[in-house]
Structure formats: structure tokens, C-alpha cells
N, C-alpha and C positions, 0 to 999 in steps of 0.2 A: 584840947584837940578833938573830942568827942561834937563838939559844938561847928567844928570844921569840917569834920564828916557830913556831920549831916545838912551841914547846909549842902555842900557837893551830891551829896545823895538826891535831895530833894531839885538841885537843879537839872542831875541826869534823869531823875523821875517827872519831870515835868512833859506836857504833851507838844511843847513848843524847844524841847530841848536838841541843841545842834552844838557842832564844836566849836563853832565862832563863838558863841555864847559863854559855854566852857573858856575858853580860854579867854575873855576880857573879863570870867568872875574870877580867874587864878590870878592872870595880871593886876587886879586892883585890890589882892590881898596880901601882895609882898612881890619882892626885887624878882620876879620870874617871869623867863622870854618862853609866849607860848606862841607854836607856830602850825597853820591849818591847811590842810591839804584835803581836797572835796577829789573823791573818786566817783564817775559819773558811770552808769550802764544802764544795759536795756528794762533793768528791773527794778531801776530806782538808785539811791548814790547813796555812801556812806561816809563820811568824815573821819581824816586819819589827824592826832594831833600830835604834838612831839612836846613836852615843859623841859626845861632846863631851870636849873635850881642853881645857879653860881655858886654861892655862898662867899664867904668875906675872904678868902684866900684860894677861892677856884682856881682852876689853871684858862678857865675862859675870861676870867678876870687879869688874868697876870699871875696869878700865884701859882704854888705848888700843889696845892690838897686838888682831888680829883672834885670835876664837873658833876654833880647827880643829874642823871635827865631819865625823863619817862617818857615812852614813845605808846600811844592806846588804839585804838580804833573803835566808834561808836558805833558798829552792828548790831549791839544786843541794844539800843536806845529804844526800838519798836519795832513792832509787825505787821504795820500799818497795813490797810485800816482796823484787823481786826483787833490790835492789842497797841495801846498807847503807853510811855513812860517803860520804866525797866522791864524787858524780859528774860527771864532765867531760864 
């Protein structure tokens, strides 16, 4: 798991990192629907995503075990131009 982190860490730390991005590296690491919503303003736009995690008897599948989903928004990505990749 530790090795999934950091790959996810290193793509949110990256100077070219966006949700769209984000979300085709979550998609092509397993059964999860990721979906990207770009909020636009006068100062610049930030990226809202939402993951859904099925699982083998979710109820978005048809089952009964509950849906996991994660719903984020990438503001803290940059402070562009002065500061690139993660800011805390």
C-alpha cells in the first residue's frame, strides 16, 4: 500500500498535476469510476473530483455492501507561480 501512496503523492506533487490526470492514474489501477468537474474564476480554477470504489457487492453494482466514494478538490496542488506541486 505504501508504494500506492507514493506513487499518488508524487503525481499530486508534480508541477503539471491536474484532476484529469489524477483521475486516469486512479482508473487504470483498478475497477474505479473517477469523475472531474473544472471550477473556473476570476483568479484562476481549481479541479473538484469525486472516486467511487464499487467494490464486488456494492450497491452501485447491484449488491448490498455500501458504495465507498471520495469526493477532493485540488486547491492546495499550487500557488502558482510562486510555489509548484504540494502546498501545505
Amino acid at each position: 500500500m505504501l508504494k500506492q501512496i507514493l506513487e499518488i503523492y508524487d503525481a499530486l506533487d508534480d508541477s503539471k498535476a491536474s484532476a484529469s490526470g489524477l483521475a486516469e492514474l486512479l482508473e487504470s489501477r483498478g475497477p474505479v469510476k473517477a469523475e472531474v468537474k473544472q471550477i473556473e474564476g476570476p483568479r484562476g480554477s481549481t479541479g473538484f473530483i469525486k472516486v467511487t470504489v464499487p467494490g464486488a457487492s456494492g450497491k452501485s453494482t447491484g449488491g448490498d455492501a455500501p458504495t465507498l466514494g471520495i469526493i477532493g478538490r485540488l486547491g492546495g496542488i499550487g500557488a502558482r507561480p510562486e510555489r509548484i506541486g504540494l502546498v501545505f
